[in-house]
C-alpha positions as MATLAB code, in Angstrom:
seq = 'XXXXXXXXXXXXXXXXXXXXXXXXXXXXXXXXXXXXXXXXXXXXXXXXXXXXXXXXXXXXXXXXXXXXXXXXXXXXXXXXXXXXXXXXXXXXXXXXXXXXXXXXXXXXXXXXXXXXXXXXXXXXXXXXXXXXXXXXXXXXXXXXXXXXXXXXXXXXXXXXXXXXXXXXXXXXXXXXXXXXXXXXXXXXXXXXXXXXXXXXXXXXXXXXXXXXXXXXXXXXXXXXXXXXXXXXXXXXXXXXXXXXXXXXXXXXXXXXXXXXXXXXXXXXXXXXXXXXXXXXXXXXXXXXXXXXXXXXXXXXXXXXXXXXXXXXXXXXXXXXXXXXXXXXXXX';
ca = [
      19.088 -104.931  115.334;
      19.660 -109.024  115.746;
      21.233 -110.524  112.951;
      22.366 -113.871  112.549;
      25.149 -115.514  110.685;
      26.778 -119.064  109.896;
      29.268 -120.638  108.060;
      32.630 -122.540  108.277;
      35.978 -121.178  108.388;
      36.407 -121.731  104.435;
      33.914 -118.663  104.515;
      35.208 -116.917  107.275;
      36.833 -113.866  105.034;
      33.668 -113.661  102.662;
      31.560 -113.306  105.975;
      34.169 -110.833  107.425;
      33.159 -108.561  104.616;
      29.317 -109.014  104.833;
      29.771 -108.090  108.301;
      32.488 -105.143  107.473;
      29.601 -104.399  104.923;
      26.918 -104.217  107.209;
      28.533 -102.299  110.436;
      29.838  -99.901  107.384;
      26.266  -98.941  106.202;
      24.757  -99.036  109.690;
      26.919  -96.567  111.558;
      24.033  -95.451  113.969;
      22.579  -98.781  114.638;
      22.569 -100.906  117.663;
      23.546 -103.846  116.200;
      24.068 -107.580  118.126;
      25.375 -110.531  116.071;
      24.616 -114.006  116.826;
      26.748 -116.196  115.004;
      25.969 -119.711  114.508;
      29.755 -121.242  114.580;
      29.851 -124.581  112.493;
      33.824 -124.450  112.683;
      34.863 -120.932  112.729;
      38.680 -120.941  114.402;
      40.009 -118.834  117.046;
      41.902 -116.289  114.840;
      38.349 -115.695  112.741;
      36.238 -115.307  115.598;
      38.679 -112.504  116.857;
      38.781 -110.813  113.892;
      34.631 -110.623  113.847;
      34.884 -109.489  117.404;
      37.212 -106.590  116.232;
      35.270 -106.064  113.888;
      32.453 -105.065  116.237;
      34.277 -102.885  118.653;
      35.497 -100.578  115.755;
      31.921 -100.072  115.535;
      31.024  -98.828  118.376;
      27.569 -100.278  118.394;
      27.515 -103.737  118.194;
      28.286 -106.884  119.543;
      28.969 -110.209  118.128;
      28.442 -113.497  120.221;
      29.064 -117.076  119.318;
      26.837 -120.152  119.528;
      28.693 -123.738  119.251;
      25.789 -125.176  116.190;
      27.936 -128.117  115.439;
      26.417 -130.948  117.936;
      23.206 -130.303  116.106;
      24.704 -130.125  113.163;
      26.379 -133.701  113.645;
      22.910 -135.252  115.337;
      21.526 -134.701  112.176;
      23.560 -135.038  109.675;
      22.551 -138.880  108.798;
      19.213 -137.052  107.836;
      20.361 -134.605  106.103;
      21.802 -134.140  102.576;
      25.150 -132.789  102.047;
      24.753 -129.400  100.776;
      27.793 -128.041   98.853;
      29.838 -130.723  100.722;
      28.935 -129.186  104.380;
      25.945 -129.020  106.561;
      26.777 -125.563  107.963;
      23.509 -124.177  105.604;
      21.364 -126.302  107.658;
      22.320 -124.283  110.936;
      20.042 -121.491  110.389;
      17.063 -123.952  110.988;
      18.024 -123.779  114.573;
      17.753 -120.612  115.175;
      15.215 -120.388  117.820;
      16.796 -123.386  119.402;
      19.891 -121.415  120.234;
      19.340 -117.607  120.624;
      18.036 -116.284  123.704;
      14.460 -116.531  124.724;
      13.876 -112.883  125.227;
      14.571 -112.035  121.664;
      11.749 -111.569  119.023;
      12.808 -111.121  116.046;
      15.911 -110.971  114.064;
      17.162 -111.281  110.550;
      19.571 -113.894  109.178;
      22.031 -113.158  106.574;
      24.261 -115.588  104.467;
      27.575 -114.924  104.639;
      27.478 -114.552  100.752;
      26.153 -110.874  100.723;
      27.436 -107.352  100.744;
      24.684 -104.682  102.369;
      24.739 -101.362  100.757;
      22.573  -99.331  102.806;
      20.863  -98.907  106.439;
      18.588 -102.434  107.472;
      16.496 -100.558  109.640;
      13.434 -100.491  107.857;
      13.209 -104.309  107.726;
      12.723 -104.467  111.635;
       9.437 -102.034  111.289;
       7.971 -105.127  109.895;
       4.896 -105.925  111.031;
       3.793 -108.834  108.840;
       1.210 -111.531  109.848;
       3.779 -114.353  109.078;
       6.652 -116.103  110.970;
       8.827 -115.598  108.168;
       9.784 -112.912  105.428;
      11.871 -114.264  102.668;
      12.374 -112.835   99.136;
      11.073 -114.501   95.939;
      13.523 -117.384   94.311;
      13.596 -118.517   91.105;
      13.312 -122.556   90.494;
      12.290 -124.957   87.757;
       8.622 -126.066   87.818;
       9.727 -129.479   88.538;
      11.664 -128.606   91.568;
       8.600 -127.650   92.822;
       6.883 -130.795   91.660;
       9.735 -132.919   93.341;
       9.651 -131.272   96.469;
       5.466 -131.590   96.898;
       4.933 -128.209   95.758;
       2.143 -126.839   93.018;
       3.951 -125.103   90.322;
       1.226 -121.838   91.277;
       3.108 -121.952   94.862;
       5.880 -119.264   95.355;
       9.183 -120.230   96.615;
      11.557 -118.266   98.766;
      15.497 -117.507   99.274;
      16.836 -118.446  102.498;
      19.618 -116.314  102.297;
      17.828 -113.498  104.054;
      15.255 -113.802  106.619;
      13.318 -111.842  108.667;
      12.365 -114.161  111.710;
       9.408 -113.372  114.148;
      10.980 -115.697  116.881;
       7.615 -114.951  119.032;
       5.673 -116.595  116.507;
       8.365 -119.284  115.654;
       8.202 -120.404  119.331;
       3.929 -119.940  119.277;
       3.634 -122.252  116.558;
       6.275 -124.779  117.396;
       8.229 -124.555  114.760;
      11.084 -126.229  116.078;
       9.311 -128.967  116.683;
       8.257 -129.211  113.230;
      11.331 -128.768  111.716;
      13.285 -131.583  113.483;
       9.975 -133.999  113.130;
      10.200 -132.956  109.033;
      14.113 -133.461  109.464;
      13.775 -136.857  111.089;
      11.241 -138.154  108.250;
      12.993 -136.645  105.234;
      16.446 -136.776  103.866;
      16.948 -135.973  100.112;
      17.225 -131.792   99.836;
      18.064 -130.692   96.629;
      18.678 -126.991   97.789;
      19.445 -128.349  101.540;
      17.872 -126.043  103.649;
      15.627 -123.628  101.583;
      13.650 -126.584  100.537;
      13.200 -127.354  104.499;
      12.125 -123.572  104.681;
       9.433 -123.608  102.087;
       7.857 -126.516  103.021;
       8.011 -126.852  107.203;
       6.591 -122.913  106.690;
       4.626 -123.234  103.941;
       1.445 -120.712  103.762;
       3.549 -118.462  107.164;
       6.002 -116.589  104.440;
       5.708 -113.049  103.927;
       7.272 -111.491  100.651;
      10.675 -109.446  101.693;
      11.192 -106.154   99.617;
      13.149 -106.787   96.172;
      15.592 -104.538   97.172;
      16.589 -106.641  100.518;
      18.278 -109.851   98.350;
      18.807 -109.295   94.763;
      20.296 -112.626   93.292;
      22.395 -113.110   90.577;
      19.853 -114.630   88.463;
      18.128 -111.368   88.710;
      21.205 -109.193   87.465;
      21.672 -111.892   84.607;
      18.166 -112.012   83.121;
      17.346 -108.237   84.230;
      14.305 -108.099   82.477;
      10.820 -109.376   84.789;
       9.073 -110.455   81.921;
      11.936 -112.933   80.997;
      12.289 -113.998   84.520;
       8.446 -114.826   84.210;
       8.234 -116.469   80.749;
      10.882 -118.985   82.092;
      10.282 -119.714   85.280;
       6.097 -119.610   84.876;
       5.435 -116.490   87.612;
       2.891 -114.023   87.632;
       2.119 -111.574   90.388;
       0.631 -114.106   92.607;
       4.099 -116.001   92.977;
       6.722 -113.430   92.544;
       7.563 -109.746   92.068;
       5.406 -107.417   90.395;
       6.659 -104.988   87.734;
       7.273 -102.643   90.231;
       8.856 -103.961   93.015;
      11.511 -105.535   90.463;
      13.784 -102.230   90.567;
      17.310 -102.248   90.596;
      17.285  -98.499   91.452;
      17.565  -98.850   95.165;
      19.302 -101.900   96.568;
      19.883 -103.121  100.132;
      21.540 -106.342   99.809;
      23.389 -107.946   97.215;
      23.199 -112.170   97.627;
      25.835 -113.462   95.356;
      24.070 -116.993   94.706;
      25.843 -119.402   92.708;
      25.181 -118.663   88.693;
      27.189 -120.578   86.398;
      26.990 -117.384   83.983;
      28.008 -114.952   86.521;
      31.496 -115.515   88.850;
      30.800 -114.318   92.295;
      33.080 -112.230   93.204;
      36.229 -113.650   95.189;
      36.918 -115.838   91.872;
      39.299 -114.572   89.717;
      38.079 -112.928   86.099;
      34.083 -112.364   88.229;
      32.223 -111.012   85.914;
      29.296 -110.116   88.411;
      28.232 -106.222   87.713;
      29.183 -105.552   91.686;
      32.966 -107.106   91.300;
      34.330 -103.858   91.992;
      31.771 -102.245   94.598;
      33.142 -105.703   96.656;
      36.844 -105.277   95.914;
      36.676 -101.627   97.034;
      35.036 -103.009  100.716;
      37.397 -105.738  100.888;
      40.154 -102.815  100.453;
      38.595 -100.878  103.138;
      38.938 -103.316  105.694;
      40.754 -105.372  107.874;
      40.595 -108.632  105.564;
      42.641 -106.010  102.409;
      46.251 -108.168  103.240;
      44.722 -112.062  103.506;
      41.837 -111.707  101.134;
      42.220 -114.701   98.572;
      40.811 -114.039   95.303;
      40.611 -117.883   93.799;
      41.364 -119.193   90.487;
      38.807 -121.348   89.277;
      39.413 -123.026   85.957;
      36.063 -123.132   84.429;
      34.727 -125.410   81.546;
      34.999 -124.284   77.904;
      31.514 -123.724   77.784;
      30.710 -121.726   80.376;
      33.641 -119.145   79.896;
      32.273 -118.721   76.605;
      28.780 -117.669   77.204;
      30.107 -115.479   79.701;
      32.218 -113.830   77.473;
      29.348 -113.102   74.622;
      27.018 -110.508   75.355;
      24.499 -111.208   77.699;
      21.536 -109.815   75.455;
      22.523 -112.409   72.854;
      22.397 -114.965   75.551;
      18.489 -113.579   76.243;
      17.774 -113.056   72.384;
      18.225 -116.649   71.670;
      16.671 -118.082   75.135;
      13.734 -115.845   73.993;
      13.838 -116.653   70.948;
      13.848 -120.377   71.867;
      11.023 -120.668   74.650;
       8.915 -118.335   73.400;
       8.288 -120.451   70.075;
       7.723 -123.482   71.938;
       5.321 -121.355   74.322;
       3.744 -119.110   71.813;
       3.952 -119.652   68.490;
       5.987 -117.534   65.504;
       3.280 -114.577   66.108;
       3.768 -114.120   69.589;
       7.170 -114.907   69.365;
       7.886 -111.980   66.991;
       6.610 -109.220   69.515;
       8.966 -111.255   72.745;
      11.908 -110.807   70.132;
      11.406 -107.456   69.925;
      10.966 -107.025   73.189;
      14.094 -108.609   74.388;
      16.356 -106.545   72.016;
      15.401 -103.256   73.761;
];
């Protein structure tokens, strides 16, 4: 398996424990790691490379993304105060040409199970990316209809052979070099340099923490305007079986290396930072939040739902409709 990570060395521990993660759930897999350094020191890079020999299996190599990086920063927005997000767009610039495919991971994620299956893919499109949930008018800003579906770039299955068929490089920097306002940095670069070349990734291969807040598909739907055509149907949203937890930024959930998380995996992620190397320097951060926000987190979530239901459905449906969506959302 080729998988691909990036960040800077303010992530390095929380990527240390996707990648603990990951070589701990895929004990009989050949795995090689590119990782796209944006910063990374000496001491981290080590530690990763440790990492991989306790294995057995796998390898991790590094690939300097920085100069890029810098060329393009004046075009680029700032995303989260970095532009480390915006190395996985040059991908195919700086892996080997004899590879073909490989998935990228963010360094926000914690795999619970073997990633095998996602390399049997045999998909028509360049990409695979799983389904993201954004405000109509995102979509609107960004040129896209509000019918369109719109992906999370924090997993991605990448046919390289078709990347470098279709020029996609090319593409990218020429969109790069004519754009620069990203609201969602590079995910909005995704969506739109491969529009209509996305396949749909499994549910089960990044669950989001909007999904674990809202739970419910309908909800997710009634909010965000989805239907089958742009998102999950009712049965590939299942929580049953999952592969990869993404913990996206939520400002109802804490991820889970802030003190008082709340997320419903806090403690399946505490027990794998305990299990590895990362147990003794592991920082768990205190992050004084506003009034607000602490306090919907500490009512119960289906109160939360009750009243956004309760809300949009009103405006959307009417007091009859609204009645049975009630109901519905206090099950």
């Amino acid at each position: 398996m080729n998988i691909v990570y990036t960040c800077q060395e303010n992530y390095a521990n929380i990527a240390g424990i996707s990648i603990f993660s990951l070589l701990k759930t895929n004990l009989n897999e050949y795995i090689h790691i590119y990782f796209l350094d944006s910063g990374l020191s000496e001491n981290s890079k080590n530690r990763m490379r440790n990492l991989c020999k306790s294995h057995g299996k796998s390898y991790i190599d590094f690939f300097d993304v920085s100069l890029l990086l810098k060329k393009y920063s004046d075009k680029l927005t700032a995303f989260q105060n970095n532009y480390a997000t915006y190395a996985k767009l040059f991908t195919e610039m700086l892996l080997p040409k004899n590879i073909n495919d490989c998935l990228y991971i963010d360094a926000d994620t914690i795999i619970l199970s073997s990633l095998s299956e996602i390399f049997n893919n045999k998909d028509k499109f360049t990409l695979s990316m799983g389904y993201d949930v954004v405000h109509k008018n995102h979509k609107k800003n960004i040129s896209m209809k509000v019918s369109e579906p719109y992906f999370n770039a924090g997993v991605i299955f990448m046919n390289l052979k078709k990347w470098r068929e279709n020029n996609y490089s090319e593409k990218i920097l020429k969109f790069i070099s004519e754009k620069n306002s990203f609201i969602y940095g590079d995910q909005d670069i995704f969506n739109l340099v491969f529009r209509n070349d996305i396949g749909k990734l499994d549910f089960k291969n990044n669950v989001i923490t909007q999904f674990f807040f809202f739970k419910k598909l309908w909800l997710i739907r009634l909010l965000y305007k989805l239907n089958d055509n742009n998102f999950y149907n009712k049965s590939e949203f299942n929580f049953s079986k999952i592969n990869i937890i993404h913990f996206t930024y939520f400002p109802f959930i804490l991820r889970p290396w802030f003190l008082g998380s709340n997320h419903p995996y806090v403690n399946y992620y505490y027990n794998m930072i305990n299990e590895s190397p990362y147990k003794k320097d592991f920082k768990i951060v205190k992050f004084k939040q506003p009034r607000r926000r602490k306090l919907i987190q500490i009512l119960n979530r289906n109160l939360i739902v009750v009243t956004i239901v309760g809300f949009m459905s009103k405006i959307f449906y009417g007091n009859k409709k609204s009645k049975s969506l009630f109901l519905e959302a206090l099950k």
